[in-house]
N, C-alpha and C positions, 0 to 999 in steps of 0.2 A: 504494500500500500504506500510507505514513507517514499520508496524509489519512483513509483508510477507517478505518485500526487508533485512531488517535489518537480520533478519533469515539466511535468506541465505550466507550473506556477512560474520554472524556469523559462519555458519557452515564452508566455503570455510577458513576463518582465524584459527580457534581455529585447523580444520582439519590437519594443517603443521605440528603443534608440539602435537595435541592429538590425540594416535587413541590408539590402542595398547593391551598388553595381558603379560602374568605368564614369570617364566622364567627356568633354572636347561630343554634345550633345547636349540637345535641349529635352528636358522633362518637362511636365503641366502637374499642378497641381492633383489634379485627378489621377492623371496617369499615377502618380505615387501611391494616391489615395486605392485606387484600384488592385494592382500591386500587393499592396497589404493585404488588404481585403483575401484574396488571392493565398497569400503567401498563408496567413494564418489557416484558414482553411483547410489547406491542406493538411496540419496539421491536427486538424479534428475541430476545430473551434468554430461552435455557431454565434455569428455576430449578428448585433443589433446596432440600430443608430437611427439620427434623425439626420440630413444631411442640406443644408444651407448654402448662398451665396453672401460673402459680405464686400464689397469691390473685388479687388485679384483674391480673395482669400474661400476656401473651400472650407464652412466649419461642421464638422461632424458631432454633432450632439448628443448626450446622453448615449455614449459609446459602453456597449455590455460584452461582455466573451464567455463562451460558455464552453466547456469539452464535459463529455462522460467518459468515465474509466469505468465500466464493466464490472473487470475482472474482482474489482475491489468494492465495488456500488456504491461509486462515489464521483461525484460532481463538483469539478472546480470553477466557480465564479468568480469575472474578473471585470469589477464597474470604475471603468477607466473617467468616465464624466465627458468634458465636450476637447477635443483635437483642433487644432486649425494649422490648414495647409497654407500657404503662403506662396503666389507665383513671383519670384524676385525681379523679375524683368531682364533676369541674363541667363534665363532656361536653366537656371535653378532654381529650389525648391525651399522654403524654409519650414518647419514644423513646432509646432509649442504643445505640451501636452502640461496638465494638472498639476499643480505642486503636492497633489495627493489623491492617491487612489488606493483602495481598498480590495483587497482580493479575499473571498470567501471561496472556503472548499467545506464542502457538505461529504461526510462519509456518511455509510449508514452500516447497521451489523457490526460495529469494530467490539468486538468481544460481547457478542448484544445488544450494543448501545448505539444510538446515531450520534456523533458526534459533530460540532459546527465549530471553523475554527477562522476568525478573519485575523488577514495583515494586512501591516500597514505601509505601503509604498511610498516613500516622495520622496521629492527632487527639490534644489534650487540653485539656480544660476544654467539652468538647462539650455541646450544651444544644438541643431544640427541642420544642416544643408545637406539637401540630395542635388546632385546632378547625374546626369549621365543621359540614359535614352529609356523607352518601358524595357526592354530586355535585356539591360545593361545598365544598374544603377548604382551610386556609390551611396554613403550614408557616410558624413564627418560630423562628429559630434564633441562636446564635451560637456561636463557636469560638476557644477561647484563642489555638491555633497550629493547622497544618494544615502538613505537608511530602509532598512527591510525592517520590521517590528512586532513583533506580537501581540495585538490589540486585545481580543477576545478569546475564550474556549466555551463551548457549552456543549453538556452532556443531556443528551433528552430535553433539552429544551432552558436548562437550567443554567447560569453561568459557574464556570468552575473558574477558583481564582490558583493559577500555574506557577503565577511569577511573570515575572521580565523574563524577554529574550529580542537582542537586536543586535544587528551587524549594519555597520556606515563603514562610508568610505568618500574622501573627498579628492580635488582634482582627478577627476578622471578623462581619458581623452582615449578618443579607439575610430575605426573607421570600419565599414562593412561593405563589403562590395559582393551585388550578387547576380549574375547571367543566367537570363531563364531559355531556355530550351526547352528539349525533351524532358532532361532534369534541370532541377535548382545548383548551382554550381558554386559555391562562397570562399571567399575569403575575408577572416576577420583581425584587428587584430585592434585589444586593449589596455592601456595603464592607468593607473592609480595613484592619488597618493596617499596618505596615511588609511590605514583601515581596523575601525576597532569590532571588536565583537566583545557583550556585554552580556550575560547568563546572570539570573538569579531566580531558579528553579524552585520551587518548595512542591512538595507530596502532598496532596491535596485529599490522603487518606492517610498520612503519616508524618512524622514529624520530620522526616529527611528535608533538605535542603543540602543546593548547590550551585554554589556562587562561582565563576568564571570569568574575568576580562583578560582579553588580551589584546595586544598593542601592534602592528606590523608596518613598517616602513611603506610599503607599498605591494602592487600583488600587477600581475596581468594576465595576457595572455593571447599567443598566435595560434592560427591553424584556420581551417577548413575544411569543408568535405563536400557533396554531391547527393543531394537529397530528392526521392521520388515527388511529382507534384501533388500526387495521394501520399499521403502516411497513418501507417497506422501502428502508434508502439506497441501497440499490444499482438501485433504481428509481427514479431524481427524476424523472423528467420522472410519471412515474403517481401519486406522492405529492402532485407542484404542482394536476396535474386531480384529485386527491381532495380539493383544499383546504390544503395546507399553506403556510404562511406566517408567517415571523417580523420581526421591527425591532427590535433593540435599539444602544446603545451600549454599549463599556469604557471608560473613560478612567483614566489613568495620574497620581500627581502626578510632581512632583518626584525627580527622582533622579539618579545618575550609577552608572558602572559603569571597571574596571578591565580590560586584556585581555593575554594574552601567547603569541602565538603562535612557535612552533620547529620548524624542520626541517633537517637536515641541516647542521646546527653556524649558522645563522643565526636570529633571533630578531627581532619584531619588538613591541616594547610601546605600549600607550595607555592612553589613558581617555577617559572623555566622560562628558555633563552634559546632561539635559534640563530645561527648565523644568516638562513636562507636557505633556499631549495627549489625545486623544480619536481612535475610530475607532466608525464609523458603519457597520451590517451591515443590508440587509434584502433579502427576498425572498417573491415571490409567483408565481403562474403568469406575471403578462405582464410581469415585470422583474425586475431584479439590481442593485444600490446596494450600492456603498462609500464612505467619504467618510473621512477623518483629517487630523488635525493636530499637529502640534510644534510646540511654542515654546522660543525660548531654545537651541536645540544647540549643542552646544562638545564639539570634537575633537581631541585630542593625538597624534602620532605620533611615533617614533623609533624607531633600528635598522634593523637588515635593508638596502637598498642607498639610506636614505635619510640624505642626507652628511650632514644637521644636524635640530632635530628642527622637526616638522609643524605649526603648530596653526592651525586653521580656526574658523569660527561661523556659523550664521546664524538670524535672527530670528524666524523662520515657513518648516516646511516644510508644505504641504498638498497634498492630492489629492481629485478627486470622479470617479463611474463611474457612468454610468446606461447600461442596456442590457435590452432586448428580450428574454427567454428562451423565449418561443413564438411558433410561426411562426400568422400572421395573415391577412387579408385587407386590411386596411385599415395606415396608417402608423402606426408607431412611434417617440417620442421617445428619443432616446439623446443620453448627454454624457458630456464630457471635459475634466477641469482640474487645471493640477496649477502651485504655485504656488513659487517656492525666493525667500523674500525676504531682502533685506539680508544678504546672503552674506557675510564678509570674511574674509580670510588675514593671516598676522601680517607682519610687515615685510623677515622675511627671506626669506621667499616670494619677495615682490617682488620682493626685490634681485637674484634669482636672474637676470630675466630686465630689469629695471627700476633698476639699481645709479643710478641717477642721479636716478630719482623725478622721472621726466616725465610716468607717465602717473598721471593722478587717481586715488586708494584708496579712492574713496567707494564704499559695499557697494552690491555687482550685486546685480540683482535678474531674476528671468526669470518670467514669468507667462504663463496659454494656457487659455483658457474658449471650448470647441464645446459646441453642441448641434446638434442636428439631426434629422432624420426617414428611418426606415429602414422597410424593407417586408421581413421576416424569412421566409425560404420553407420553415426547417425549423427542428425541436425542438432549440435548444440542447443539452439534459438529455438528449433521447434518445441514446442508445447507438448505433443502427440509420443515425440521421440522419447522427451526424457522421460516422459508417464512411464512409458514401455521398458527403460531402463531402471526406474524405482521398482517396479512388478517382476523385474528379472526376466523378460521376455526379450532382451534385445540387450547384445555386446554393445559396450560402448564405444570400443574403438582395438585394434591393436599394438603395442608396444614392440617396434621394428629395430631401435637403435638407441644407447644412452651411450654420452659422452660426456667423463667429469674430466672436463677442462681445470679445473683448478678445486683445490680444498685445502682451507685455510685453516688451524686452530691455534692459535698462542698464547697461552697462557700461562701467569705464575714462571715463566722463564722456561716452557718449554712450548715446543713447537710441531705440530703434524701438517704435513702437503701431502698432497696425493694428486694424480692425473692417470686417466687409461679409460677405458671403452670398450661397450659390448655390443654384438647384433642378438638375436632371438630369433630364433624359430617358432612361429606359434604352432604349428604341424606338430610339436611334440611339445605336449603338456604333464608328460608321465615321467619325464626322465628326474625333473627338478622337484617331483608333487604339488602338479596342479600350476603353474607357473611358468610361462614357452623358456625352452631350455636357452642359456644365453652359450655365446662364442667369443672370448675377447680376456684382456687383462687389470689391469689397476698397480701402478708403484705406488708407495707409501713409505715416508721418509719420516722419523719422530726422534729429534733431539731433545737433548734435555731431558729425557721421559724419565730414567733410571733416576734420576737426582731429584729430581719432581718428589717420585714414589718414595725416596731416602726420607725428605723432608716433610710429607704427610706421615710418617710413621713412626718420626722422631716427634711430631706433635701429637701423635695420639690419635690423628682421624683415621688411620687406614691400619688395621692388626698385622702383627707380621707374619705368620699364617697368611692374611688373605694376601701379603705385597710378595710374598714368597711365590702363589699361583700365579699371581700375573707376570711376573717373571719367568714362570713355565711358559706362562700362554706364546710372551713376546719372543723365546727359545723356539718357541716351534713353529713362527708364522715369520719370522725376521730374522736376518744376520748382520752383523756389526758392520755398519759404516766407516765408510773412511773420517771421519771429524771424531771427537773423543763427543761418547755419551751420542751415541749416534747409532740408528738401528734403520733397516731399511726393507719392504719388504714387497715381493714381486708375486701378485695371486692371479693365476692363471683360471682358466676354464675353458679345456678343449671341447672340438664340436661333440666326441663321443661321450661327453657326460665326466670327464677324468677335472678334477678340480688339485692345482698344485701351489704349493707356495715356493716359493723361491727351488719351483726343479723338482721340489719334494710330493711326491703324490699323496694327498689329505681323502680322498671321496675317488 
């Protein structure tokens, strides 16, 4: 429900001041007017209006937007108030919309209940010119301030008091250009300056509460993609084989944020600090990509059953996701990485379990990059397919190739790598039980291991009985590297089912 409704509220919002196309062309007020009209539409929204002349100007009055989401039986309203188009007399276009509009989304059934929840949109200092031609428009805008806000909640007809919740953001500036065809074809791109987000949550059946601000330099964002003239989200997999496909980035600067959560007379506060980041979005019929990154994080804790206070950091957190979303005949690439670098906790962490500062405080670091080749046997997106995968009536795909390109672990002053790659056979499921037999290898290199395991035993975490087995273990899967305290180990698996470790036949 929160993804479908949110969608739409996004689309009805971003729609006021992004739509657009090229310019070195004259547009007409109407034509823009049209246009939208147009544009929205497609994406499921039935509009209302009253529609006027006032000299060059086009005013559209008592402007309403309506979409139903189905699948959730819920109805998003969006009472924009009155538009006016503006002809500038050099074949562009100028636009002024409300310094306040209200968007109501109507759920019904949410856990029994009908639920009604409005927010509150506005603007000031709002500014944008279209030019270009009708199938070829651009949209330049900027916006002093912009806040989204949480006005209302009401259950069965009742108001429920939630709290505060609102995100602003001021100087913004972005442009949208969009060529109509067959399909909607866009490019967009916007920035920001300061953007705050403000939480003060309360349980309106319990005494929790949870207070949130945070602070960010700025935010934006590029990209584009190529959207069918019908849409229907509640149909992706039919949207992707119409041509739908987008790639953009947001990136985030600088910022920190404060937090304070209560419940039942305990309370726990923080804060945190980012350097900045980035997240990577794209999709088309035969794949799904994410990608993101932080720098600089820094974490404070205190309260609640934490006997002294918390503070953590680390220097890069990242992830990447590539994946298949239609079922194929031939292989498809898929990957996986996700990166947590130079991690470190403050001193009294340590002590907690380390009062003695035996073991090295140099920042862990843990790192893991797969790719590999997948044979996908049904529609991600479809509805129908994955039904039939939850029922166990239908593979979801086959696993053709894994490749660990890298595997990172460091910690405490010691270190594990690893890289190597396997194929599979799914034609034999019987040799591995139940699982298509693989073909391929894996190095594995772990220094420091030996002194690591010395100094967990000399502290008392690890019995020496148990560090004496693992020391069998590493005896019969490793042999000594060349670096002192250096172990290295080479795990094989021939196509006949024969699994070796360094030569030595194990299976």
């Amino acid at each position: 429900m929160a993804h479908q409704g949110t969608a739409a509220v996004s689309a009805a919002a971003i729609s006021i001041f992004m739509t657009g196309s090229a310019a070195f062309a004259d547009v007409t007020a109407e034509q823009v007017w049209q246009d939208w009209k147009e544009y929205m539409a497609g994406f499921g929204y039935d509009m209302q209006s009253d529609e006027s002349y006032s000299g060059n100007s086009l005013v559209v009055s008592n402007l309403t937007m309506a979409i139903q989401i189905p699948e959730e039986d819920a109805e998003v309203n969006v009472a924009m108030g009155d538009f006016t188009f503006t002809d500038n007399g050099d074949g562009t276009v100028s636009m002024s919309i409300p310094s306040e509009m209200p968007i109501t989304m109507n759920m019904k059934g949410v856990e029994g209940e009908d639920v009604d929840v409005k927010v509150d949109y506005n603007t000031s200092g709002y500014s944008v010119v279209i030019s270009g031609d009708p199938d070829d428009m651009t949209y330049n805008y900027s916006v002093a301030e912009m806040t989204i806000a949480l006005a209302e909640v009401a259950v069965n007809g009742t108001n429920v008091d939630f709290g505060d919740a609102s995100i602003s953001a001021g100087d913004l500036t972005g442009s949208s250009n969009m060529k109509k065809g067959e399909m909607r074809s866009t490019t967009q791109r916007m920035n920001t300056g300061p953007v705050t987000i403000d939480l003060d949550i309360i349980d309106p059946e319990g005494s929790g509460r949870m207070k949130f601000n945070a602070n960010y330099n700025g935010m934006g964002f590029t990209g584009g993609g190529t959207f069918p003239l019908q849409m229907d989200p509640a149909a992706m997999s039919d949207m992707l084989e119409a041509g739908f496909a987008f790639d953009g980035q947001f990136n985030f600067g600088p910022g920190n944020a404060e937090f304070d959560f209560a419940d039942a007379g305990e309370s726990v506060q923080g804060s945190s600090s980012t350097g900045g980041g980035t997240l990577d979005m794209a999709m088309d019929a035969d794949r799904l990509s994410y990608s993101g990154e932080a720098v600089d994080y820094q974490i404070a804790l205190s309260g609640g059953e934490f006997p002294f206070p918390i503070e953590m950091a680390m220097q890069k957190a990242g992830f990447n996701l590539l994946m298949p979303v239609a079922s194929a005949e031939e292989e498809q690439d898929f990957a996986l990485g996700l990166t947590l670098g130079d991690f470190t906790m403050s001193d009294m962490i340590w002590s907690m379990f380390d009062s003695g500062g035996q073991l090295p405080r140099d920042p862990a670091t843990v790192a893991l990059d797969l790719t590999g080749k997948v044979k996908l046997l049904v529609d991600l997106m479809n509805p129908e397919d994955m039904e039939a995968v939850d029922r166990g009536e239908k593979m979801p795909g086959e696993l053709n190739a894994l490749d660990l390109n890298n595997l990172t672990v460091s910690v405490a002053g010691a270190e594990l790598t690893g890289e190597g790659g396997f194929t599979f056979d799914n034609s034999d499921m019987v040799t591995f039980g139940g699982m298509p037999a693989p073909t391929g290898s894996v190095d594995l290199k772990l220094v420091g291991g030996n002194g690591l395991l010395d100094k967990l035993v000399a502290m008392g975490f690890v019995p020496e009985e148990q560090a004496m087995g693992a020391r069998m273990m590493m005896s019969m899967f490793a042999v000594p590297g060349q670096g002192e305290d250096e172990l290295t180990s080479k795990i094989e698996v021939t196509g006949d089912g024969q699994v070796k470790a360094n030569g030595q036949r194990l299976k």
